[in-house]
TORROFI-739415 format. One record per atom (N, C-alpha, C): x, y, z. Coordinates in pm, whole numbers, plus 50000, padded with zeros to 5 digits. Example, Ala and Ser with C-alpha at 12.3 -4.5 7.8 and 13.67 -1.06 7.14 Angstrom:
TORROFI-739415
513194943150780 512304955050780 513204967050780 512854977550708 513674989450714 512905000350787 
//
This chain:
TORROFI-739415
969183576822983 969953564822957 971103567722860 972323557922845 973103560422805 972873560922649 973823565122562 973863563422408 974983552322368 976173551822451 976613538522482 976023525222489 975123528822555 974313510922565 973923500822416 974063488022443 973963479822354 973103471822390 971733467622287 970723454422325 971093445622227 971243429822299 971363421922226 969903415322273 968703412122152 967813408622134 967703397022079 967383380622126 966983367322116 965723366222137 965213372622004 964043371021995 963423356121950 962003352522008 962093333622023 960213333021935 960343328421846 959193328621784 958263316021873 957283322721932 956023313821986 957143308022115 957973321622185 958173309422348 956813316122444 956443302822497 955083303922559 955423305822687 954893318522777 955033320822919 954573309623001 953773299223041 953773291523104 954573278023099 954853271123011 956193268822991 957353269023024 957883281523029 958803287323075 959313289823213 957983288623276 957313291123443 957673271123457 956803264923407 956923252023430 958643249823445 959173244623335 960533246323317 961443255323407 960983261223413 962163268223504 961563264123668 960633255523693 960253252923861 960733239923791 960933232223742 961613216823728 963183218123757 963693229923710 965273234223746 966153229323630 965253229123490 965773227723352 966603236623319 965813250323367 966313264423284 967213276623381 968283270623377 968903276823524 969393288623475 969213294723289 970183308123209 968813316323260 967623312123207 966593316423196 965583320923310 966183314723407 965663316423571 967323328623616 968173328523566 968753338223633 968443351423504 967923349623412 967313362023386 965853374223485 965023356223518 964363361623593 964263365123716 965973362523794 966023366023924 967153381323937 967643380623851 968543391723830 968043408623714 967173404223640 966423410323543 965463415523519 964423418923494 963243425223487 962343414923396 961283415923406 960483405423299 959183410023292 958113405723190 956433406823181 956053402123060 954803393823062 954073389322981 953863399022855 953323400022692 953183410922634 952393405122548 951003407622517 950223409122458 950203411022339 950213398622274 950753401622076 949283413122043 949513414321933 948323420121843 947633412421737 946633416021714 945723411221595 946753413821432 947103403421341 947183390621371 948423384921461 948003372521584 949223366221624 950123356221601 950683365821508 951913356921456 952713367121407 954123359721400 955443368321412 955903380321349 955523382621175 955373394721119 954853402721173 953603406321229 952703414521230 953423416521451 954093416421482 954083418321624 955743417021676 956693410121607 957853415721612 958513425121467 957563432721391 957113447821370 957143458821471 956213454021553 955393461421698 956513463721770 957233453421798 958233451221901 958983459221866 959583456721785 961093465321745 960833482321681 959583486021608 959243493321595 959073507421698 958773498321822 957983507521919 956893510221886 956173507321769 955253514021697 953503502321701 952233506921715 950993498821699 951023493321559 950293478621506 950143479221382 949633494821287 948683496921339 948173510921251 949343521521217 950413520321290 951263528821242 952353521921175 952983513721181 954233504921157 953283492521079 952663487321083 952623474521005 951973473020862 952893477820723 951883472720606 951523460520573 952943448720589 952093436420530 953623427720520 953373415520500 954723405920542 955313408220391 956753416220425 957843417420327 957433428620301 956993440020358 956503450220323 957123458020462 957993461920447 958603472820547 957873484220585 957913491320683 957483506220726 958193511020669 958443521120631 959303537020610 958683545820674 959653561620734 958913571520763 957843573620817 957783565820911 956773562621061 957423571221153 959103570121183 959853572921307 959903564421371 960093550921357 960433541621403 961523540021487 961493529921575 962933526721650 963873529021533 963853518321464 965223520421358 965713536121289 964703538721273 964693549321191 965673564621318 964713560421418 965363571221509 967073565021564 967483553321553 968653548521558 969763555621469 969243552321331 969693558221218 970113573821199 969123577621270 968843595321266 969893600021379 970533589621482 971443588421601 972863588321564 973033577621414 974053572521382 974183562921438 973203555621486 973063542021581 973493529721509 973683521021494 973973508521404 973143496821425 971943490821335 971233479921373 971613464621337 971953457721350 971473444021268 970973435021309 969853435021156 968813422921206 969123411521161 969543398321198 969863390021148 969293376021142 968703373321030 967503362121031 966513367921151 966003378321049 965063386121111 963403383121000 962443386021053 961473386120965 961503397920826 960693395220726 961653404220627 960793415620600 960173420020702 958653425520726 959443441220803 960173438220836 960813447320875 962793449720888 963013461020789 964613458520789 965563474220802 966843471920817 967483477720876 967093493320771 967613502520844 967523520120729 969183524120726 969823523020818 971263528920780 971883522220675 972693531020610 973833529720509 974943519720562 975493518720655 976313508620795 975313497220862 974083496920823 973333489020934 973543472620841 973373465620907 973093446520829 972023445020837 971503437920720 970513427420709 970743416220654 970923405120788 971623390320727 970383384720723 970143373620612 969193364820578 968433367520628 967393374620609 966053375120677 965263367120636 964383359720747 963663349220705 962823352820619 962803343020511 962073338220389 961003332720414 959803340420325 958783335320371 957453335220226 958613341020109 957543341619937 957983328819889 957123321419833 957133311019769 958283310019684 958853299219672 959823294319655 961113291219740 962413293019690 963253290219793 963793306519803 964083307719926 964833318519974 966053324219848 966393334019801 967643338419743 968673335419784 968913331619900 970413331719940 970723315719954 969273309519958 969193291719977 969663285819794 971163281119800 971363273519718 971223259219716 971063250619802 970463238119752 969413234219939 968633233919923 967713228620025 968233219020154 968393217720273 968423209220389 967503198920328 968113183220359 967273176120315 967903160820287 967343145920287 967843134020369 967753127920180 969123118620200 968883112820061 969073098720164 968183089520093 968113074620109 967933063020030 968973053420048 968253040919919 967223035419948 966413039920026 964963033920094 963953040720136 963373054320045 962593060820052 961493054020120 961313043620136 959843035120117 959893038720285 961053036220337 960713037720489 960133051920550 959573061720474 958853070220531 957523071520402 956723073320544 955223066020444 954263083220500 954263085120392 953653100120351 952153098620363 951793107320503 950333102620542 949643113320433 948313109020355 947593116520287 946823131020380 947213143320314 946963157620370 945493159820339 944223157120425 943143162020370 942483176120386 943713182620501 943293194420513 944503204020511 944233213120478 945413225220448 945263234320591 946283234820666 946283249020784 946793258020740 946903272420791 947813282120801 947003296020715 948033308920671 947763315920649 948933320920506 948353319420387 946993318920330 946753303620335 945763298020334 945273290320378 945413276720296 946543275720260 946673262920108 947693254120143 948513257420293 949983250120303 949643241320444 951163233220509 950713230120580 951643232820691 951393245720688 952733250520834 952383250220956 951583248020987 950843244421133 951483227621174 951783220221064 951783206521106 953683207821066 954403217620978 955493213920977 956513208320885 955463195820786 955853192020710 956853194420631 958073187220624 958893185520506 959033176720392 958793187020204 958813169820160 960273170020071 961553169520171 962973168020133 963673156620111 963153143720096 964063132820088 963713128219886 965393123919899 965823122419787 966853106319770 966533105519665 966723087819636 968563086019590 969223075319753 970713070319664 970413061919608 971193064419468 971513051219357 972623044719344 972763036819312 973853024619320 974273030819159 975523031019224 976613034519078 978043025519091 978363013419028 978763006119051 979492999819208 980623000819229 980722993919360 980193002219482 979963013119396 979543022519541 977773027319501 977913036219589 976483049219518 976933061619511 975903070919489 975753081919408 974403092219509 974843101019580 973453114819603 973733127319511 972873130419522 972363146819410 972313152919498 973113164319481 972693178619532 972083183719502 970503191219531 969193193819457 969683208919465 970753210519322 970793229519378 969493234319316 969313245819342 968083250819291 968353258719146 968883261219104 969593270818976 970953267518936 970623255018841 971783243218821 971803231518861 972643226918781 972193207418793 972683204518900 972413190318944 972743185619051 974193181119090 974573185919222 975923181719259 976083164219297 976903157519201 976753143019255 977633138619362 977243134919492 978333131919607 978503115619582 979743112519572 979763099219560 979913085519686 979363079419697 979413074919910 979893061019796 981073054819903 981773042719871 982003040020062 980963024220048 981583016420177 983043018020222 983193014120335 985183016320350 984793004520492 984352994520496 984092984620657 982592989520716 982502998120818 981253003120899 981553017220815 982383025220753 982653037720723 981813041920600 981443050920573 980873054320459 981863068620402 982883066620280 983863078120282 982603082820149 982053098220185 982003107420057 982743113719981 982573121419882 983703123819807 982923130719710 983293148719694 982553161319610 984023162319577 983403172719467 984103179419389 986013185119443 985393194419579 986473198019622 986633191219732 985963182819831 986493178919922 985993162919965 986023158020041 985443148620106 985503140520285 984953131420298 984813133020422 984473113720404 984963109320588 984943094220601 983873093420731 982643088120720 982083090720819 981583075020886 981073072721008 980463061721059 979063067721111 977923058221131 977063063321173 977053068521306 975993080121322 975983092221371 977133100821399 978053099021302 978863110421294 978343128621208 978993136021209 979063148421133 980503146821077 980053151020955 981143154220834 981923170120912 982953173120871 983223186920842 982193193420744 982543206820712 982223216620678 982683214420552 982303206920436 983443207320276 983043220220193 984123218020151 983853230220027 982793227119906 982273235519864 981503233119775 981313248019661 981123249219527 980563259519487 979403258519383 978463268819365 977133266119366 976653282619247 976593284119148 976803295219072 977233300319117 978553298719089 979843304419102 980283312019219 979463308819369 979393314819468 980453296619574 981513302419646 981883298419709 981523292019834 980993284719856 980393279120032 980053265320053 980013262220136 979723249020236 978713240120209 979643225320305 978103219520346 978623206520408 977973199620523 978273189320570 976893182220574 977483170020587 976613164020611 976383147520795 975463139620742 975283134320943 975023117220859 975623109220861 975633098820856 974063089320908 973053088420889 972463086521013 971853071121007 972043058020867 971813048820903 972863042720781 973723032320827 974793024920702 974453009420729 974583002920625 974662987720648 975302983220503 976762981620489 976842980020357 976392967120304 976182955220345 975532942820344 974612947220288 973542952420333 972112951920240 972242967520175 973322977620204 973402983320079 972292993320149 972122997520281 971243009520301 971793018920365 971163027520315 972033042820366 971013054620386 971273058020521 970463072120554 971163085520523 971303094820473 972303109620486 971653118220483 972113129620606 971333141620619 972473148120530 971933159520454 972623169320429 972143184020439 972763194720514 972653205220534 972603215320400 971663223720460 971203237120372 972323243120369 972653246520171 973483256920150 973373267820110 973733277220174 973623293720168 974623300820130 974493312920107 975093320220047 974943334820095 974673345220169 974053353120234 974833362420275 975533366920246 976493381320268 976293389120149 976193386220027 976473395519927 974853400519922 973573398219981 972743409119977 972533413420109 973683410520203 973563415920339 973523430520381 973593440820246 974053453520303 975293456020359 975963447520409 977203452920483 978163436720468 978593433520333 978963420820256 980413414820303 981333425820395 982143421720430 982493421820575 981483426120610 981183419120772 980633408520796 979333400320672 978793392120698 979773382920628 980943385720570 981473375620534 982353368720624 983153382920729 983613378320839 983073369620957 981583375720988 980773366621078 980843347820985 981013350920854 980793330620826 982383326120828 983233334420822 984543333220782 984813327320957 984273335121052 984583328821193 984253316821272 982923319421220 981813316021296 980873300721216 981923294421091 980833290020988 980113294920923 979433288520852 978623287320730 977293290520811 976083297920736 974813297320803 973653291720767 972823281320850 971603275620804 970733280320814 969853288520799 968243290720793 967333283120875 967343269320799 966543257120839 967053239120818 966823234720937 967033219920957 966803211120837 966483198320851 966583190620763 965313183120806 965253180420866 964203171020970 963223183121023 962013178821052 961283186321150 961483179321312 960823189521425 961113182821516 959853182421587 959403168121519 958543163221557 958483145621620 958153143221707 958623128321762 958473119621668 957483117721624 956463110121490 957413109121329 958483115421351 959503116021224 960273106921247 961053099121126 962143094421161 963553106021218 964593102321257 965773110721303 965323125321359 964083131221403 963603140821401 964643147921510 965743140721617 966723145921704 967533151721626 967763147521491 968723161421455 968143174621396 967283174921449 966423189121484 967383196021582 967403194521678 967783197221772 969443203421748 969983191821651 971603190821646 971963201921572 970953207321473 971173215721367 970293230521382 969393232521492 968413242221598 970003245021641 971033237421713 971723245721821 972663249021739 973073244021644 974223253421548 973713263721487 972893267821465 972163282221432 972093286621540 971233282321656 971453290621756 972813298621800 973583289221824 975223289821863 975573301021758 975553299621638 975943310621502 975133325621569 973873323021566 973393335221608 973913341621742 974203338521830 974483344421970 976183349321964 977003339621849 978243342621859 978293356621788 977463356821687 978053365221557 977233377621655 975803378021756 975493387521830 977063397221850 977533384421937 978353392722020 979833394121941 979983393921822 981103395121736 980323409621703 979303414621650 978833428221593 978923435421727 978593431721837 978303443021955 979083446821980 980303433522019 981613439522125 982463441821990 982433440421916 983303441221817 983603449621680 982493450421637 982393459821519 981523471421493 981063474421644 980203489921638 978783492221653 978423481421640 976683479521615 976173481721784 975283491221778 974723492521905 973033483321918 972603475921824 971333464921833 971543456821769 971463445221840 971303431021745 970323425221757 969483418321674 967873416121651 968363398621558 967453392321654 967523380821554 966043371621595 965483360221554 964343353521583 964873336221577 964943325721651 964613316921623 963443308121635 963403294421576 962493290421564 962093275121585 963373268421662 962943259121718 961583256021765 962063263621872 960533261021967 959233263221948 959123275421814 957463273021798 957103261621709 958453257121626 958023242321597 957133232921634 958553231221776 958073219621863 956663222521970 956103231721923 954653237821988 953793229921870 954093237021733 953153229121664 953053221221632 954313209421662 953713194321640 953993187521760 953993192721896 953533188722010 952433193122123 952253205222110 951213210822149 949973202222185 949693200022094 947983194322129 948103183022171 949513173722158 949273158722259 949523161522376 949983172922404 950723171822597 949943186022658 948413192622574 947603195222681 946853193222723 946393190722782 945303179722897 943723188722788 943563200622762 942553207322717 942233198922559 943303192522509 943323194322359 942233181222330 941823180322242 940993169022151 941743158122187 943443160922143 944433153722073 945273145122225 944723149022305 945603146122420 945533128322472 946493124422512 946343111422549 947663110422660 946523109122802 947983111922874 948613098722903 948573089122823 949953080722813 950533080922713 950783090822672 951453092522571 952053107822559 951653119522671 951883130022692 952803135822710 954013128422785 954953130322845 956243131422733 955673124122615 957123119622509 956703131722411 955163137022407 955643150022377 956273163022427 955903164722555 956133170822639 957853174122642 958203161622662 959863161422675 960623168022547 959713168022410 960573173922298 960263187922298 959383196422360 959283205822390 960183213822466 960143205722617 961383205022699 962633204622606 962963201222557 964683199322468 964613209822416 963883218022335 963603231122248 964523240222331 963543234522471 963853252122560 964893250222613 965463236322664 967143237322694 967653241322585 967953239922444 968433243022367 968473258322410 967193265622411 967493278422370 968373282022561 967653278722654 968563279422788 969893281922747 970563271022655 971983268722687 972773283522597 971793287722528 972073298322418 972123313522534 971003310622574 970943325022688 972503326022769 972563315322857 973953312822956 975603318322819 975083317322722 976233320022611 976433331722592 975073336122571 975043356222554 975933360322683 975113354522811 975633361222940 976893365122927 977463353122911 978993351622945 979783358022831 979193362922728 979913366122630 979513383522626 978863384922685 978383400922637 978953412122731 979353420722670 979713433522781 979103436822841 979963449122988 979183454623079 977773459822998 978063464722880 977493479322887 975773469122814 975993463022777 975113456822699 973933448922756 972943450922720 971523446322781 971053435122697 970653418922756 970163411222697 968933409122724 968153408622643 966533403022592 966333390622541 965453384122584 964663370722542 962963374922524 962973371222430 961853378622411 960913370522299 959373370422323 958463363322212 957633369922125 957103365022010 956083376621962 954603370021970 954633358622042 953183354022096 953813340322183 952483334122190 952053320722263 951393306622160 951243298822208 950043288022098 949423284422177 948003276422155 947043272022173 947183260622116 945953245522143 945803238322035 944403240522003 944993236321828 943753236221726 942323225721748 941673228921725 940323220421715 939713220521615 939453230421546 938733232921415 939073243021322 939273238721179 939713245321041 938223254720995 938893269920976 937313277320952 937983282620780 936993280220682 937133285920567 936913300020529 937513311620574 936793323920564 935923326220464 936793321420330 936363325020195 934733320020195 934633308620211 933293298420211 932373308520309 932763310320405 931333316020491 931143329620422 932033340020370 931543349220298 930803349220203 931243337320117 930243336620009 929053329620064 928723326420182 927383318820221 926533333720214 927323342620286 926303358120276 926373366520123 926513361520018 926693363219872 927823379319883 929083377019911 930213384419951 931103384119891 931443365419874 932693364819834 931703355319719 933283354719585 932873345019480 933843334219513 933393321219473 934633309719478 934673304319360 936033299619307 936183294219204 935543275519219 936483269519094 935523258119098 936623252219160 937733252419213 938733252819302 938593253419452 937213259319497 937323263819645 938393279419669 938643285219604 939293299719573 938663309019551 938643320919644 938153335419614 938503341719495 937613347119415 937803358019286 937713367619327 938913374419360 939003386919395 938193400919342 938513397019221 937853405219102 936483405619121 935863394519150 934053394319089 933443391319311 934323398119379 933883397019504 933693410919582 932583411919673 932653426319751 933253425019789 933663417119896 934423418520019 936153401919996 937073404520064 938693398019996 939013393220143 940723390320126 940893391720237 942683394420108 943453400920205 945033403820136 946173393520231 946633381720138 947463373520192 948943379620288 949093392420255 950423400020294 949523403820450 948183410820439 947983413320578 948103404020710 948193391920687 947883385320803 946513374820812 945593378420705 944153369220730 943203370220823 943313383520875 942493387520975 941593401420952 941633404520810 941263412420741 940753414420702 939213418420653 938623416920526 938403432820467 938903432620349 938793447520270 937463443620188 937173458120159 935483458620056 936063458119950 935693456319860 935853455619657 935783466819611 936663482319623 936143493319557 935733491319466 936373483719403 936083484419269 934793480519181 933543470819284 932763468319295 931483475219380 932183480919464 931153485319580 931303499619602 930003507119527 930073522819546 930333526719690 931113542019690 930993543319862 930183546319957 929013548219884 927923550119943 927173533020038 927613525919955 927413511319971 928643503720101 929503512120125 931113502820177 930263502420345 929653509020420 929333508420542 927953497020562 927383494820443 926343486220402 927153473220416 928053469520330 928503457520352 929573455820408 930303462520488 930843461020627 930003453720775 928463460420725 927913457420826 927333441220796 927363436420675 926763425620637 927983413220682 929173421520642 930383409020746 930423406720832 930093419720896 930023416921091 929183405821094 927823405921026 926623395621032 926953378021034 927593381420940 928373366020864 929273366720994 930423370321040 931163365521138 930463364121271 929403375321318 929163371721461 927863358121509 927863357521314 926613343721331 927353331121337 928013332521331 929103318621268 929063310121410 928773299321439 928653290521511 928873276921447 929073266621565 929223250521512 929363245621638 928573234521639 928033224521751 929273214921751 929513214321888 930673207121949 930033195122033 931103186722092 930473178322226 930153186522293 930853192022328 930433202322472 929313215922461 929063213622316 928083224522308 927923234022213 927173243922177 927313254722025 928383267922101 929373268121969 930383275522029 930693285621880 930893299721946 931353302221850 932633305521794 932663306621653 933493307421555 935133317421582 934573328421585 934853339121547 934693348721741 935743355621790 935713357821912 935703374421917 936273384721819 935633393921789 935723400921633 934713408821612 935063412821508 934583433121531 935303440721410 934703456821505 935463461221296 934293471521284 934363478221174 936073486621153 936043490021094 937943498221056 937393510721178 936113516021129 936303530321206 936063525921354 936073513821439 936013509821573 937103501021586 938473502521499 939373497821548 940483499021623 940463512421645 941783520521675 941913517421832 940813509121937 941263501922058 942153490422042 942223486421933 943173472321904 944623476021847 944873487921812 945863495021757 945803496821606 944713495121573 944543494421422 943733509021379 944393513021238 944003526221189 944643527621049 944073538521023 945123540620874 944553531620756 944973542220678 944553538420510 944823520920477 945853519820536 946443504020501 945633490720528 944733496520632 944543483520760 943083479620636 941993468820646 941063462420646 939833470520678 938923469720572 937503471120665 936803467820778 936923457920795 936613448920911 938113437620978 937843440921086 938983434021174 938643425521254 939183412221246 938253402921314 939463393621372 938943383721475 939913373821552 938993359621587 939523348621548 938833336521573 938393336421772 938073326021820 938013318821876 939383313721931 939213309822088 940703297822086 940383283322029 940933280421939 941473263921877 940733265821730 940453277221707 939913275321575 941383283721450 941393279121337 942403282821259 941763281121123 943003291321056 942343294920870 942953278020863 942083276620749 941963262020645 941303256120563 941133248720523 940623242120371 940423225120411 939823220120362 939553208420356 939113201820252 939453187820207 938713182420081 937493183320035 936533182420174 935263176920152 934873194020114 935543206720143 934693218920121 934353223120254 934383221520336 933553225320451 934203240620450 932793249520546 932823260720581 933373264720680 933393251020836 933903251020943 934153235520993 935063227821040 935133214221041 936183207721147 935323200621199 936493196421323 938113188021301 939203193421330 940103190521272 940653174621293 941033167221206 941093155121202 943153151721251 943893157821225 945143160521251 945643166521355 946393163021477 946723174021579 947553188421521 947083196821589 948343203821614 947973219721669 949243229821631 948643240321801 949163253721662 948393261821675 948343277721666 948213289121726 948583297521654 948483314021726 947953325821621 948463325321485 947573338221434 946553339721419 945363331821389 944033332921382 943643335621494 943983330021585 943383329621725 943363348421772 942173352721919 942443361022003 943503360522092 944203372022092 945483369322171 945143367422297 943993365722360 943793364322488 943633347022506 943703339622382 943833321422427 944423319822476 943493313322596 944673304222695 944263288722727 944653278022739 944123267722844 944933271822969 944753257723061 945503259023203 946903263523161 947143252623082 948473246623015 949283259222940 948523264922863 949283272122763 948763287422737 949333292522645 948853305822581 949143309522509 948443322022421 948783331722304 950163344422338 950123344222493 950663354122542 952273356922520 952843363522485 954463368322404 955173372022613 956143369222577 956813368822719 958293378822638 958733386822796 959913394622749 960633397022927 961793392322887 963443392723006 964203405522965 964463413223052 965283419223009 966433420423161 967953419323116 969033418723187 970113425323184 970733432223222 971613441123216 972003452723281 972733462323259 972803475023294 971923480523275 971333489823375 969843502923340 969003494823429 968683480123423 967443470823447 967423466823596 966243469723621 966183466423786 966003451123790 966393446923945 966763433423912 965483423123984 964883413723940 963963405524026 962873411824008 962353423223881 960843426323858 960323417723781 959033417323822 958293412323734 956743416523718 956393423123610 955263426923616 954143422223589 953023430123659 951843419323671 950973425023518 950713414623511 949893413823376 948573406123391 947413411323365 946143407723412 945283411323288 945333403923216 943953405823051 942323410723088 942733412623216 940983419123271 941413435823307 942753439423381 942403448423437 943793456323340 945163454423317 946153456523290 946873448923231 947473454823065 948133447323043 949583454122939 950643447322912 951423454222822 951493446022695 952193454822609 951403455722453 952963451622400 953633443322284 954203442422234 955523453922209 954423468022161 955003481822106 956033486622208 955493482822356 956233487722481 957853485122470 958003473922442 958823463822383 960133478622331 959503482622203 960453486222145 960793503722182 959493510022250 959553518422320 960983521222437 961133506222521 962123500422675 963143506922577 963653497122446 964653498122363 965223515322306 964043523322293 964453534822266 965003540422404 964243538622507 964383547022632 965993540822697 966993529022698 968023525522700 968973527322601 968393535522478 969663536022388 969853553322378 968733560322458 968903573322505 968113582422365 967063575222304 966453580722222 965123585522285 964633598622172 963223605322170 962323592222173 961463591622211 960113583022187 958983587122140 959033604222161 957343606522114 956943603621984 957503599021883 956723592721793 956513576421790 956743571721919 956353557021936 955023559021996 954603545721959 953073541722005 953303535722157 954193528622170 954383521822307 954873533322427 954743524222533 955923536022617 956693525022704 957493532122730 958403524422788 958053515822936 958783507422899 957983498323046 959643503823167 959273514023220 959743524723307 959983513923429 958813509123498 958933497423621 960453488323606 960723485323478 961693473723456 963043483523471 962633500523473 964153501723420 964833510023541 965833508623609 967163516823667 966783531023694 966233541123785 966553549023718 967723559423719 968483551823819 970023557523822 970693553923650 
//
């Protein structure tokens, strides 16, 4: 293959292969159906854990977790990685709003905003996406009795945003705060003008009516120069009420590695958002400008793709969005016929915001097409599937039922005074022994006592006693799952489909979930209902790529692995592979 060639990679966090199949036989997805009639395609099998760190690693790596994956925000080095062998090419990467789990190695390569994912706000996020109103009261904050996700204390499974902020009446007019994060607040001043609402900052301002968009105003924010508009979205000057979205401000070139290219990509292309304002969930107020503010990132990402490819040298562009696994997890479980949560008169209005996700991203694919060179190969690509949830499992709690783990008076593991942990950076699918507690003569002793605790774990359903936990296999019986190496867990384990890490008020050990909604990392990557799956889907289009394949993928007899993924990528950019774990999926490719 050539050394010429260029992949532009739209990578899609949680797009679900059946879905996609649906949608594209309705005649929604006409970018995405001529990927699959002109292109090569196949299902891909995330890894243990499934979710996006731990498997678009895999992907881009070429590489199995055991070789490439330490831990989220924890890069590989000196594996021989895709990148690395790019680098070693003089190849040029950029990942852009990429996971931060994995990042660029050249001296020339970019790393724009990689998604943020350590507590607090992102570095480059100077004041938060987020709705100021003189009528907070109109969104009524349902009480959280259970915590989802991984580590197990937040509530990212359901989505939640808690961004709204209170206008005050400052004489004939009002008054919003800019909530910067490091420095006081920017005051925007909104004065009626008839149906108009004119704002008015520091350096600029703007006259808006409802559902309009502001321009782009100037703004500066420690002493860093940049943007921000905002969306009008309810006025009545009579009673004096006012809705305003205002967009996330960033700042994100000056730790880009390459500060004056990423300044050119915002200098062209706009300002860049991270994340919406709204979730996009039906059940929200304004939750459609999800959608409005999903496709201007999108649009940013696919332009600035093809501004680095055709334009400034870069032979890979890598990016992730994240609409759509959104709109999985706070629609998922009403629109599948399998779920707890399902009510099919009411199925369809989730269904349809799902549907909007994937036109969104459709209309993004048809953009690459038309914008990308001969020489250049486009990918759509996932790093899993979802399921819906049914039940919250407490790891911590059932360990200490087998006297393993300690809990505080909190419901919290003591790391310190416990045999057996779990490490929030791995994924939660982990459990390491306590050296520090547990002689080594003792570590195969209570390895075997976890297996005990996980393969006993059961809980009585309507339909019957089901269990917990779907497999679990010691470190030294892991290396069929791709797991190995000093880094990985004692024990490696995978829920059940619909079961997920969580917490609950009452304490429970395992508990049927009272809240809808749909997951993928806890789960075995083999969950499926009729409806849905865990399963990662990958298009590939272009030069090299044979056209109208599609390979068969069968979880009983044959299947392909994420790693393959980044393997295809070496074998089209005319690189060595033998230090990848994957191999190239050869069927998909040209071999003229």
């Amino acid at each position: 293959m050539s050394q010429n060639r260029k992949i532009l990679l739209l990578g899609v966090d949680g797009l679900i292969p059946e879905l996609v199949e649906r949608f594209c036989a309705e005649g929604v997805l006409l970018n995405i159906q001529r990927l699959r009639d002109e292109g090569g395609s196949t299902r891909l099998l995330p890894y243990i854990s499934t979710w996006g760190d731990t498997n678009f690693v895999t992907f881009l790596t070429g590489q199995a977790p055991g070789t490439s994956w330490v831990g989220q925000r924890l890069p590989p080095s000196g594996t021989q990685h895709l990148l690395e062998l790019m680098s070693a090419a003089g190849q040029r990467a950029a990942l852009v709003h990429f996971p931060e789990s994995l990042k660029p190695i050249g001296s020339d390569d970019l790393c724009f905003a990689p998604f943020w994912s350590g507590s607090g706000p992102a570095p480059m996020e100077l004041a938060p996406a987020c709705l100021h109103s003189t009528h907070l009261d109109q969104w009524t904050n349902t009480p959280q009795t259970e915590a989802l996700g991984w580590p197990p204390t937040g509530t990212l499974a359901h989505h939640q945003k808690h961004n709204r902020f209170a206008v005050e009446r400052a004489g004939d007019g009002f008054v919003a705060l800019i909530p910067a994060h490091r420095g006081e607040p920017v005051p925007v001043t909104l004065s009626p003008n008839g149906e108009r609402l004119r704002l008015t900052l520091a350096d600029g301002e703007a006259s808006l009516s409802v559902g309009e968009w502001s321009e782009w105003l100037p703004l500066e924010l420690e002493g860093k120069r940049t943007a921000i508009r905002f969306k009008l979205l309810d006025f009545d000057a009579a009673s004096g009420r006012i809705d305003l979205l205002q967009s996330q401000v960033t700042a994100p070139a000056s730790a880009s590695g390459q500060p004056e290219v990423a300044q050119r990509l915002i200098e062209r292309h706009g300002p860049f958002i991270s994340k919406w304002a709204v979730s996009a969930d039906p059940d929200t107020r304004y939750f459609e400008t999800s959608f409005e503010e999903g496709r201007y990132q999108l649009e940013w990402l696919v332009d600035s793709a093809l501004t680095l490819l055709n334009e400034e040298g870069f032979q890979l562009f890598a990016t992730v969005f994240r609409l759509n696994d959104e709109t999985h997890h706070t629609c998922l479980a009403q629109c599948d016929p399998e779920s707890k949560f399902y009510a099919a008169d009411d199925a369809a209005r989730y269904l349809e915001v799902i549907r909007r996700s994937y036109r969104v991203l459709d209309d993004a694919v048809g953009r690459a097409l038309d914008g990308c060179d001969d020489d250049t190969v486009v990918v759509l690509a996932s790093d899993h599937g979802d399921v819906p949830n049914s039940h919250l499992c407490d790891i911590h709690r059932r360990l200490a039922e087998f006297d393993l783990c300690t809990i505080d008076g909190e419901g919290k593991p003591d790391v310190a005074a416990s045999q057996a942990f779990l490490k929030d950076e791995r994924g939660g699918l982990e459990i390491f022994v306590n050296r520090n507690l547990v002689p080594t003569a003792e570590i195969e002793r209570v390895q075997t006592r976890i297996l005990k605790a996980l393969t006993t774990w059961y809980v009585e359903t309507t339909s019957g006693e089901r269990n917990v936990v779907a497999l679990a296999l010691k470190k030294q019986d892991a290396s069929p799952l791709g797991y190995w190496g000093e880094l990985m867990g004692d024990v490696l384990f995978a829920y059940a489909p619909g079961f997920v890490w969580g917490t609950n008020e009452r304490g429970d050990t395992v508990a049927e979930l009272v809240t809808p909604g749909a997951n993928h990392g806890p789960q075995v990557p083999t969950a499926s209902t009729a409806f849905t799956s865990n399963h990662g889907v990958a298009f590939f289009h272009g030069v090299g790529i044979r056209g109208g394949v599609e390979l068969p993928f069968d979880t009983a007899r044959g299947i392909q692995r994420m790693d393959s993924a980044g393997a295809t990528f070496a074998r089209l950019l005319g690189l060595p592979t033998d230090s990848l774990d994957g191999k190239p999926l050869t069927a998909l490719l040209d071999p003229a």
